[in-house]
N, CA, C and O atoms as a Tinker XYZ file with bonds, in Angstrom:
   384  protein
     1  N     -5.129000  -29.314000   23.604000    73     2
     2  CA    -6.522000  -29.616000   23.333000    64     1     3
     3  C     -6.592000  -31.043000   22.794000    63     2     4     5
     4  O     -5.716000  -31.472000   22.043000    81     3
     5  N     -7.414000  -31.620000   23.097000    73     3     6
     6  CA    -7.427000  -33.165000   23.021000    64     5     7
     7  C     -9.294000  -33.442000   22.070000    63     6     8     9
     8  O    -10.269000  -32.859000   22.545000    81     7
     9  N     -9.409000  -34.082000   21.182000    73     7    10
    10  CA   -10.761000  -34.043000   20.923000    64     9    11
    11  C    -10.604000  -35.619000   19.995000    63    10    12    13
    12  O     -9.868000  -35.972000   19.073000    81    11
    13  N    -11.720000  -36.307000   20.796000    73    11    14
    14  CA   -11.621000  -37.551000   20.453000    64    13    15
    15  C    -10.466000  -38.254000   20.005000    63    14    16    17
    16  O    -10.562000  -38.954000   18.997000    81    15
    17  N     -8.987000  -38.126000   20.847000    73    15    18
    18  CA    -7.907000  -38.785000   20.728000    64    17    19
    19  C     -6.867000  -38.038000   20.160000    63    18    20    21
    20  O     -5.668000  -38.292000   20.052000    81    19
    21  N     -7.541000  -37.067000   19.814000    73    19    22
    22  CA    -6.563000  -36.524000   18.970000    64    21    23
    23  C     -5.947000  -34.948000   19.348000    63    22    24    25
    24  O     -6.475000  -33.838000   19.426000    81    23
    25  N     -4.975000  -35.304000   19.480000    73    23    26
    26  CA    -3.921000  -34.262000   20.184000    64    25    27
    27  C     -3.196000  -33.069000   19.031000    63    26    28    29
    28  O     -2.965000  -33.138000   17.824000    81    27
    29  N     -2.976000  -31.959000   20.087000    73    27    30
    30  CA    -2.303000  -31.358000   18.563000    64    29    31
    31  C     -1.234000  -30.200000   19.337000    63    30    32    33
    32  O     -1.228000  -30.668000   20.475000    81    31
    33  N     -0.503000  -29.203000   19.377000    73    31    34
    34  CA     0.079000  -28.838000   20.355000    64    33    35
    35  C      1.322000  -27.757000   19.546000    63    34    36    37
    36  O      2.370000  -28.304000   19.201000    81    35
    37  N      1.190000  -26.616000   19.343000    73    35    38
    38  CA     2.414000  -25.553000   19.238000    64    37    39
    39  C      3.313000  -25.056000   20.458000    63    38    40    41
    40  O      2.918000  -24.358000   21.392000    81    39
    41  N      4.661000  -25.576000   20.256000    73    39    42
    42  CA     5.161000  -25.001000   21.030000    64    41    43
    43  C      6.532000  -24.053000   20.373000    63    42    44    45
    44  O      6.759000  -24.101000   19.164000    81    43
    45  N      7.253000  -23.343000   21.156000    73    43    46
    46  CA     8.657000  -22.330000   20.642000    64    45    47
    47  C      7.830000  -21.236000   19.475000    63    46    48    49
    48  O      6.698000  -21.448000   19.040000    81    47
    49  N      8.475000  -20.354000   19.207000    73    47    50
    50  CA     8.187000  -19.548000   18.582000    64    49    51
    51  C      7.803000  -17.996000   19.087000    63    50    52    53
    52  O      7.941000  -17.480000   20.196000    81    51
    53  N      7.321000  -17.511000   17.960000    73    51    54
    54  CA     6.613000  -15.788000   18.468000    64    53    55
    55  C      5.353000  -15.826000   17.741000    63    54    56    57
    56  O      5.440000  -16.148000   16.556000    81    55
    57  N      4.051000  -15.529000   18.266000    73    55    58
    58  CA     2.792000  -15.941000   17.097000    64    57    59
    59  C      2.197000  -14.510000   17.689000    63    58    60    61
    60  O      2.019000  -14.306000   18.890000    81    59
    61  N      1.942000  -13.634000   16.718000    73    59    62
    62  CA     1.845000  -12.287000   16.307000    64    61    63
    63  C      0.220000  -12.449000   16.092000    63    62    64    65
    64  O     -0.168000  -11.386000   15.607000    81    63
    65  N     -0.800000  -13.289000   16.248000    73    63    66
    66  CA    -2.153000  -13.353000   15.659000    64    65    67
    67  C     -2.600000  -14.927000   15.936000    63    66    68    69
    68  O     -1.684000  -15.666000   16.296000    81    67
    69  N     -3.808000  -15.461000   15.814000    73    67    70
    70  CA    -3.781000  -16.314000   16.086000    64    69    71
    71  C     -3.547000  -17.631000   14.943000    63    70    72    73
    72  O     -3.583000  -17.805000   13.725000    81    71
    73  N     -3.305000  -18.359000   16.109000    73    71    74
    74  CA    -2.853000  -20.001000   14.625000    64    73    75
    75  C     -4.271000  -20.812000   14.456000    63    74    76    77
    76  O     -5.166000  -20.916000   15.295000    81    75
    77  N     -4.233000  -21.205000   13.499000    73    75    78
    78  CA    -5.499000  -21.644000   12.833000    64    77    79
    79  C     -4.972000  -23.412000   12.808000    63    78    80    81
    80  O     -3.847000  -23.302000   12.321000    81    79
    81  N     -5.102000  -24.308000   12.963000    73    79    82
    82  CA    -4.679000  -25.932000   12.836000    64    81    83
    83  C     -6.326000  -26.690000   12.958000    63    82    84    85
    84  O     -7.144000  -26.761000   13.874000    81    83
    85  N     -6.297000  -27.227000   11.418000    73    83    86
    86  CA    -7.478000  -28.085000   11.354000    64    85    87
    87  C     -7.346000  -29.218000    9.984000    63    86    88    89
    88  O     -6.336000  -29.103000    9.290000    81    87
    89  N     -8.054000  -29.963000    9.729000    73    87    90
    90  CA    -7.663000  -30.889000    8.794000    64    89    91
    91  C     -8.547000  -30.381000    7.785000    63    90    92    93
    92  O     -8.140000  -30.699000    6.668000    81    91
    93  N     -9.864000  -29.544000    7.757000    73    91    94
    94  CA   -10.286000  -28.565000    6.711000    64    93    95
    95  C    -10.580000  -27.360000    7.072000    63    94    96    97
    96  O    -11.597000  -27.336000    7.765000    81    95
    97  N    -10.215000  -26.574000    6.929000    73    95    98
    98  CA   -10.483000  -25.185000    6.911000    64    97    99
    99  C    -10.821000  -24.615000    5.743000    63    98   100   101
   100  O    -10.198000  -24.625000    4.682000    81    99
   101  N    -12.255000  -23.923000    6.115000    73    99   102
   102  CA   -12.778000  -23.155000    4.969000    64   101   103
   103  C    -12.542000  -21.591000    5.259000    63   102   104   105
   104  O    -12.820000  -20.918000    6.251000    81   103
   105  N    -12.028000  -21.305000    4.231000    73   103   106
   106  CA   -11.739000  -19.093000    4.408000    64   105   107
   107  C    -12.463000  -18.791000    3.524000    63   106   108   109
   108  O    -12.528000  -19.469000    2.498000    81   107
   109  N    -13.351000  -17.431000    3.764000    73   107   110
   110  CA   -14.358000  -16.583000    2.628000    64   109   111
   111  C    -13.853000  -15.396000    2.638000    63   110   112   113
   112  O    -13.529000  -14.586000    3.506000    81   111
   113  N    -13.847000  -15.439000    1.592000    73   111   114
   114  CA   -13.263000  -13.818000    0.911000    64   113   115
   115  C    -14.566000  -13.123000    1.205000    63   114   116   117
   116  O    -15.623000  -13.620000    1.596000    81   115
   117  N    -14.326000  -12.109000    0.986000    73   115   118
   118  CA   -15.439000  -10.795000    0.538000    64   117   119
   119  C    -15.327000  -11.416000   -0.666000    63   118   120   121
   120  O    -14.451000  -12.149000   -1.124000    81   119
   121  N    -17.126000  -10.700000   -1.438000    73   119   122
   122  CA   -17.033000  -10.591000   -2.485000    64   121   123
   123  C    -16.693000  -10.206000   -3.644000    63   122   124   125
   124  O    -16.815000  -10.733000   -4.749000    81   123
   125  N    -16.039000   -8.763000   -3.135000    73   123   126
   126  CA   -15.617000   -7.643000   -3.375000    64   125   127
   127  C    -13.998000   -7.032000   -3.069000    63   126   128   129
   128  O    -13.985000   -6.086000   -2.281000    81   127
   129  N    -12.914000   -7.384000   -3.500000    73   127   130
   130  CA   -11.447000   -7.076000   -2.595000    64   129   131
   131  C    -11.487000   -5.251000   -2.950000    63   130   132   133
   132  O    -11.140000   -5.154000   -4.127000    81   131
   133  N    -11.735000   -4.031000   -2.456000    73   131   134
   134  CA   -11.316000   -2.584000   -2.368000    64   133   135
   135  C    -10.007000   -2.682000   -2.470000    63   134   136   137
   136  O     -9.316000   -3.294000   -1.656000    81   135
   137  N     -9.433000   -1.899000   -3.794000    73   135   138
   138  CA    -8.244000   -1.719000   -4.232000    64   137   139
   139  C     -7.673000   -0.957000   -2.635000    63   138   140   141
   140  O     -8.254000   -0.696000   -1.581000    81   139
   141  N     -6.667000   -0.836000   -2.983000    73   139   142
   142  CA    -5.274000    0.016000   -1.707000    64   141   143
   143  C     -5.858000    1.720000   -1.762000    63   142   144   145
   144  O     -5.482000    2.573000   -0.959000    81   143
   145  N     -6.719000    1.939000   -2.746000    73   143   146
   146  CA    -7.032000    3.821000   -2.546000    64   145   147
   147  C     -8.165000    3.868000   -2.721000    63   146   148   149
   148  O     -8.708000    4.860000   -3.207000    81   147
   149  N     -8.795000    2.797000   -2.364000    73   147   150
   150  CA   -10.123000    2.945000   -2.209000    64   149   151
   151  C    -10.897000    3.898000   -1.237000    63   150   152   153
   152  O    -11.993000    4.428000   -1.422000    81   151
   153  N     -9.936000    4.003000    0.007000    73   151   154
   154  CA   -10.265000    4.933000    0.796000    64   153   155
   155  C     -9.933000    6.223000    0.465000    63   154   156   157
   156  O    -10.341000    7.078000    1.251000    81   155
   157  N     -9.361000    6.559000   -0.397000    73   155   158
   158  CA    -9.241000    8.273000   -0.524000    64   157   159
   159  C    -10.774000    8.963000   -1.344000    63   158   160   161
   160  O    -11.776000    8.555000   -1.932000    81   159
   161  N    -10.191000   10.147000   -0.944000    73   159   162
   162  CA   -11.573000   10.732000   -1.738000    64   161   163
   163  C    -11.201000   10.871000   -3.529000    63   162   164   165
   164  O    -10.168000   10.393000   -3.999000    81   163
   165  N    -12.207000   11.582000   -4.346000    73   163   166
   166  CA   -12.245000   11.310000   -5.309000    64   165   167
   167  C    -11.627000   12.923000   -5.644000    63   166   168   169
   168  O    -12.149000   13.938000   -5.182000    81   167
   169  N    -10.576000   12.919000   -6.422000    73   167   170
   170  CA   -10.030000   14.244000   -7.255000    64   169   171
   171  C    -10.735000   15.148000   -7.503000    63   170   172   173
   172  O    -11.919000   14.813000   -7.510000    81   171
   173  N    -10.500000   16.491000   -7.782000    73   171   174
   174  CA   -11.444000   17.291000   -7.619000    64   173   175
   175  C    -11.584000   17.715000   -8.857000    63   174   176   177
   176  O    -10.612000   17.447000   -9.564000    81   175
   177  N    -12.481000   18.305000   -9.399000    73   175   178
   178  CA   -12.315000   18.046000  -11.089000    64   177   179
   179  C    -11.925000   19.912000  -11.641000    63   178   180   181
   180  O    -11.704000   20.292000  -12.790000    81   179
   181  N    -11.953000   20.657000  -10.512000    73   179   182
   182  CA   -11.217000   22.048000  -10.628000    64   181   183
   183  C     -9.785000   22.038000   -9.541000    63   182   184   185
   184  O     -9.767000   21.967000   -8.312000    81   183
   185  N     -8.951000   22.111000  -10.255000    73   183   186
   186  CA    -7.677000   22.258000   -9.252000    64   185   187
   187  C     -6.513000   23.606000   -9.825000    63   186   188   189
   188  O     -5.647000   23.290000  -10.641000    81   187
   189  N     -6.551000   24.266000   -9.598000    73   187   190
   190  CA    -5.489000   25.494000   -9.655000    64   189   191
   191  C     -4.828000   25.986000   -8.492000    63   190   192   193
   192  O     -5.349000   25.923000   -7.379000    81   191
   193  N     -3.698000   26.474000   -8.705000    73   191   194
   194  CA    -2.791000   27.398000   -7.590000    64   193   195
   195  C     -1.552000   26.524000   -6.886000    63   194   196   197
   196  O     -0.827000   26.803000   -5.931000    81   195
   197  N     -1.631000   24.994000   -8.017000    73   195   198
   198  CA    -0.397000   24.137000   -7.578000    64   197   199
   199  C      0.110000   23.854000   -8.659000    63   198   200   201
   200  O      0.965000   22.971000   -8.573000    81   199
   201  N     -0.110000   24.334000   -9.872000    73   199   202
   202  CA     1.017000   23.853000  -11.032000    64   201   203
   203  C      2.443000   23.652000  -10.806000    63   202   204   205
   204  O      3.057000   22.672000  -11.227000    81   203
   205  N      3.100000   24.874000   -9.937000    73   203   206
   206  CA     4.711000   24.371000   -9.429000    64   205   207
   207  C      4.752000   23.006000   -8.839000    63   206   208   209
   208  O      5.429000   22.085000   -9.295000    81   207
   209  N      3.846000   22.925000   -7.607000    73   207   210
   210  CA     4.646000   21.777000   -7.083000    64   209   211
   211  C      3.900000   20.473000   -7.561000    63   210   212   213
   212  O      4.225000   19.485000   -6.903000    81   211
   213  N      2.905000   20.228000   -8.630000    73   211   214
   214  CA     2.491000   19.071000   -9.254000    64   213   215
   215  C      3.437000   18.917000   -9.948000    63   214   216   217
   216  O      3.814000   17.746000   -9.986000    81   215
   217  N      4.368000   20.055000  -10.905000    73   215   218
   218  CA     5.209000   19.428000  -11.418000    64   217   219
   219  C      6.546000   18.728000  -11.319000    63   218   220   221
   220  O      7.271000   17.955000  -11.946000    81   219
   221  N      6.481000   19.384000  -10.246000    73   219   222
   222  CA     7.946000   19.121000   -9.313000    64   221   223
   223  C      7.170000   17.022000   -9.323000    63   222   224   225
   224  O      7.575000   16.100000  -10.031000    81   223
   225  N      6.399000   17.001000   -8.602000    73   223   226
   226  CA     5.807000   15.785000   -8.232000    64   225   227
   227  C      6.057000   14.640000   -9.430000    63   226   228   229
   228  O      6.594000   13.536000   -9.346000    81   227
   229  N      5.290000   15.532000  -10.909000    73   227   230
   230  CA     5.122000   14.272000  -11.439000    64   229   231
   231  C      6.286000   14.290000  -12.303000    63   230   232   233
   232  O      6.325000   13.552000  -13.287000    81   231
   233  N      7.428000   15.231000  -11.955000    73   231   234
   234  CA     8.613000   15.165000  -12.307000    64   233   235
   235  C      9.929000   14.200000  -11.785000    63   234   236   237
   236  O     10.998000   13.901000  -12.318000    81   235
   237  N      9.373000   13.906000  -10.619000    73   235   238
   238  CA     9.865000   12.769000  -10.067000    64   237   239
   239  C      9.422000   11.360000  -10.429000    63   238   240   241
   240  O     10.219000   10.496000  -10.795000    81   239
   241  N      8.226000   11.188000  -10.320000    73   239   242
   242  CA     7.540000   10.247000  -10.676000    64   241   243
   243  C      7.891000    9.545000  -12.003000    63   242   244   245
   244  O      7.679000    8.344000  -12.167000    81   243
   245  N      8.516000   10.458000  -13.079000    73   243   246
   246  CA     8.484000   10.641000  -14.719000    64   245   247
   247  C      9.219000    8.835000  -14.916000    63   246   248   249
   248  O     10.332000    9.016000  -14.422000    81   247
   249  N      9.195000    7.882000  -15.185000    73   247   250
   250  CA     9.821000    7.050000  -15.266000    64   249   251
   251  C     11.038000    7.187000  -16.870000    63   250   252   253
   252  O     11.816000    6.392000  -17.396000    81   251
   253  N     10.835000    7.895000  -17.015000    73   251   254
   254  CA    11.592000    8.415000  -18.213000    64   253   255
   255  C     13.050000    8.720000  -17.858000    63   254   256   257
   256  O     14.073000    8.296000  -18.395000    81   255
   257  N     12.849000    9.834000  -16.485000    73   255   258
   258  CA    13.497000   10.692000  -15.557000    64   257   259
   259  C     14.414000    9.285000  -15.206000    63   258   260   261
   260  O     15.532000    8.912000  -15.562000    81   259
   261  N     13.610000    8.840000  -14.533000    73   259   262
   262  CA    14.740000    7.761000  -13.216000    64   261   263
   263  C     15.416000    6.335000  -14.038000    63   262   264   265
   264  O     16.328000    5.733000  -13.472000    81   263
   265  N     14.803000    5.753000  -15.668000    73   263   266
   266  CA    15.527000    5.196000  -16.126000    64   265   267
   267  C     16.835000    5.380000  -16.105000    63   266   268   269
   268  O     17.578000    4.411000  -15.947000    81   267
   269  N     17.359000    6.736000  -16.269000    73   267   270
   270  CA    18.687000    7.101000  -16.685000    64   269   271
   271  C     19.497000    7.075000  -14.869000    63   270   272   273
   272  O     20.703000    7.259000  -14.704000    81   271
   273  N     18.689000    6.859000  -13.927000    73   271   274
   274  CA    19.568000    7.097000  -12.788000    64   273   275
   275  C     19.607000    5.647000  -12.488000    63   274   276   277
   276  O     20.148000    5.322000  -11.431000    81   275
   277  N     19.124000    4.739000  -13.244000    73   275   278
   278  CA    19.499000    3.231000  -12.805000    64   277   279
   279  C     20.950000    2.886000  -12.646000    63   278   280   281
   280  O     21.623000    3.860000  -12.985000    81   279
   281  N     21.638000    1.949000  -12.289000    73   279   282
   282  CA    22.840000    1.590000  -11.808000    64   281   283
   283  C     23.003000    0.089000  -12.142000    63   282   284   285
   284  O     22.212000   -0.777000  -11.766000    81   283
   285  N     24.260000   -0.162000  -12.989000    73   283   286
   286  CA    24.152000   -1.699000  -13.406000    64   285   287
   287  C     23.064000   -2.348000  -14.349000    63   286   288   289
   288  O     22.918000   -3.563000  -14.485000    81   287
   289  N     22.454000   -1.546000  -14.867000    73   287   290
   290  CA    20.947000   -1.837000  -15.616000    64   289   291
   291  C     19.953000   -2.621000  -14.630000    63   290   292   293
   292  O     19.020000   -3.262000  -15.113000    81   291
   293  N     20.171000   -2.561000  -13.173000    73   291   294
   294  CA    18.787000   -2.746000  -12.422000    64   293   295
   295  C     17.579000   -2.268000  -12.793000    63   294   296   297
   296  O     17.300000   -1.802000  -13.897000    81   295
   297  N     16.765000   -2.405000  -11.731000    73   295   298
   298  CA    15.179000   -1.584000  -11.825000    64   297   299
   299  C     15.445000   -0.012000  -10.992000    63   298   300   301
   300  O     16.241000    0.498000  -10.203000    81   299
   301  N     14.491000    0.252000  -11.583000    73   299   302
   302  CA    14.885000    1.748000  -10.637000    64   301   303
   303  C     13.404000    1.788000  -10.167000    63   302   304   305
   304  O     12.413000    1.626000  -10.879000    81   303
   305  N     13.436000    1.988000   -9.085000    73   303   306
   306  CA    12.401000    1.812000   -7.688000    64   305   307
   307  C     12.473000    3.473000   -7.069000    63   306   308   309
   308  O     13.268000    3.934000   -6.250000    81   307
   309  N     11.221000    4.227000   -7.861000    73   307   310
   310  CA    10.771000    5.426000   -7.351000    64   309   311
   311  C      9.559000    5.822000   -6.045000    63   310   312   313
   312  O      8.346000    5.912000   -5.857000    81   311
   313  N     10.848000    5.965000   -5.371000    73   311   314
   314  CA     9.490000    6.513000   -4.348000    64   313   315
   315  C      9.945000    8.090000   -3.565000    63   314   316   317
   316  O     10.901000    8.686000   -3.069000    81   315
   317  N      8.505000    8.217000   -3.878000    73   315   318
   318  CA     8.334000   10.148000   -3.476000    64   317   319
   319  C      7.386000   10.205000   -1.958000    63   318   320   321
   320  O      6.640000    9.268000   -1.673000    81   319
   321  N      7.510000   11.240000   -1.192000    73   319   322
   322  CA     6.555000   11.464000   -0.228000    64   321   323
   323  C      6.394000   12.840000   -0.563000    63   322   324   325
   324  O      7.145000   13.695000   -1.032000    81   323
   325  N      4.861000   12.805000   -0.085000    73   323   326
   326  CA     4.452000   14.100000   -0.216000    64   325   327
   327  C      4.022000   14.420000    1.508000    63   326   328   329
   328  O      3.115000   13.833000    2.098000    81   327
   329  N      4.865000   15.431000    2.078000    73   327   330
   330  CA     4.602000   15.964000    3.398000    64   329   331
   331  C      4.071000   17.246000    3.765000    63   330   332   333
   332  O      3.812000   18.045000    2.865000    81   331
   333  N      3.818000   17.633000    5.307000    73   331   334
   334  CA     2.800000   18.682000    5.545000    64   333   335
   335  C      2.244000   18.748000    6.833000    63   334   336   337
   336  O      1.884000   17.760000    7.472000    81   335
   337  N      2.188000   19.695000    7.142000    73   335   338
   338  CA     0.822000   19.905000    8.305000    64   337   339
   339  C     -0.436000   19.635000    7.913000    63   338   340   341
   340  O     -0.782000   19.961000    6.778000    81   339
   341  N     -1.473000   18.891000    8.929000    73   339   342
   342  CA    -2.751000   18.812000    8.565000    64   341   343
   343  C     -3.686000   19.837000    7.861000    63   342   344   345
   344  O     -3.750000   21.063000    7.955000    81   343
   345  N     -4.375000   18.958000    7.143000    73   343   346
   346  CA    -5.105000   20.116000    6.847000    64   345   347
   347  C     -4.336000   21.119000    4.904000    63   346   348   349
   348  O     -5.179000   21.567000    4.127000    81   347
   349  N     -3.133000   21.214000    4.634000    73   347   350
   350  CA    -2.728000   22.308000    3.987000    64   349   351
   351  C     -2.170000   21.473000    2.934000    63   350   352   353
   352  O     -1.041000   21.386000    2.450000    81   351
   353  N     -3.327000   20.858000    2.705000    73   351   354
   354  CA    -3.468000   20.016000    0.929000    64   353   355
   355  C     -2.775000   19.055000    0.459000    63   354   356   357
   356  O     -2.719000   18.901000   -0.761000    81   355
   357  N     -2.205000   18.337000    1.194000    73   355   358
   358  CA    -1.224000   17.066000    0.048000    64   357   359
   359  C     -2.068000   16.141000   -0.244000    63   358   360   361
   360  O     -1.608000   15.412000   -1.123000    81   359
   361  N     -2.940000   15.888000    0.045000    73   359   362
   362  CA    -3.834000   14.721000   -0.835000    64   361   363
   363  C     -4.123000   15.164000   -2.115000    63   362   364   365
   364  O     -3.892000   14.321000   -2.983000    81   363
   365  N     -4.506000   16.101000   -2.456000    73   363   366
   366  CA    -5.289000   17.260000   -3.846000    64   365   367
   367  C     -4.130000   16.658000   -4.970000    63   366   368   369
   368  O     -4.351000   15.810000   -5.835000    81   367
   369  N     -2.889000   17.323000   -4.704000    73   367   370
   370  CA    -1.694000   17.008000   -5.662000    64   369   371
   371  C     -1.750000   15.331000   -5.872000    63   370   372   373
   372  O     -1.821000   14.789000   -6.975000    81   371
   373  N     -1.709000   14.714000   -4.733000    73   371   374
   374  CA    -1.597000   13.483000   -4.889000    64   373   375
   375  C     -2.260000   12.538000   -5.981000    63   374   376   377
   376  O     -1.896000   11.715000   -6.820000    81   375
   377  N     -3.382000   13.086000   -5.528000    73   375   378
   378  CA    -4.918000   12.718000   -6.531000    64   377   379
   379  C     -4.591000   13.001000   -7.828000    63   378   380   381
   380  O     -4.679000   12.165000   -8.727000    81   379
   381  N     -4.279000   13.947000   -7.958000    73   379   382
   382  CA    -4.292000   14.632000   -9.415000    64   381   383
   383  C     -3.091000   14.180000   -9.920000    63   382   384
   384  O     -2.737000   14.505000  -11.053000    81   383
């Protein structure tokens, strides 16, 4: 692309989205950034008939728990999944 003399030109590479090249570019945020769980629904404020496996859950979670499984005095980096067929509740526990 050539615009009043002035040339500009990417070549080699892998470009996954498009490239942006200008001498000002203005970007607008939203006004507003929605946290990462913004999309879930909201907890339910009656929940019974999962005390076992919430605790199992936030028994993992316990950072108390996984201090002691650190190694070398690193960080200890907990991560849990909660799995399932559609439909047969793992968001509920999650929430809660």
């Amino acid at each position: 692309m050539s615009v009043t003399g002035i040339s500009n030109s990417i070549s080699n590479g892998v470009f996954f989205s498009t490239v942006v090249q200008g001498r000002r570019i203005k970007i607008e945020l939203p006004p507003q950034i929605s946290p990462a769980l913004h999309g879930l629904p909201p907890a339910s404020p009656v929940f019974v008939g999962r005390d076992p496996h919430l605790g199992v859950l936030l028994g993992r979670l316990d950072p108390a728990a996984g201090a002691s499984a650190g190694r070398a005095g690193g960080p200890v980096v907990i991560v849990t999944a909660v799995g399932g067929l559609a439909g047969v509740g793992k968001t509920e526990p999650a929430l809660q």
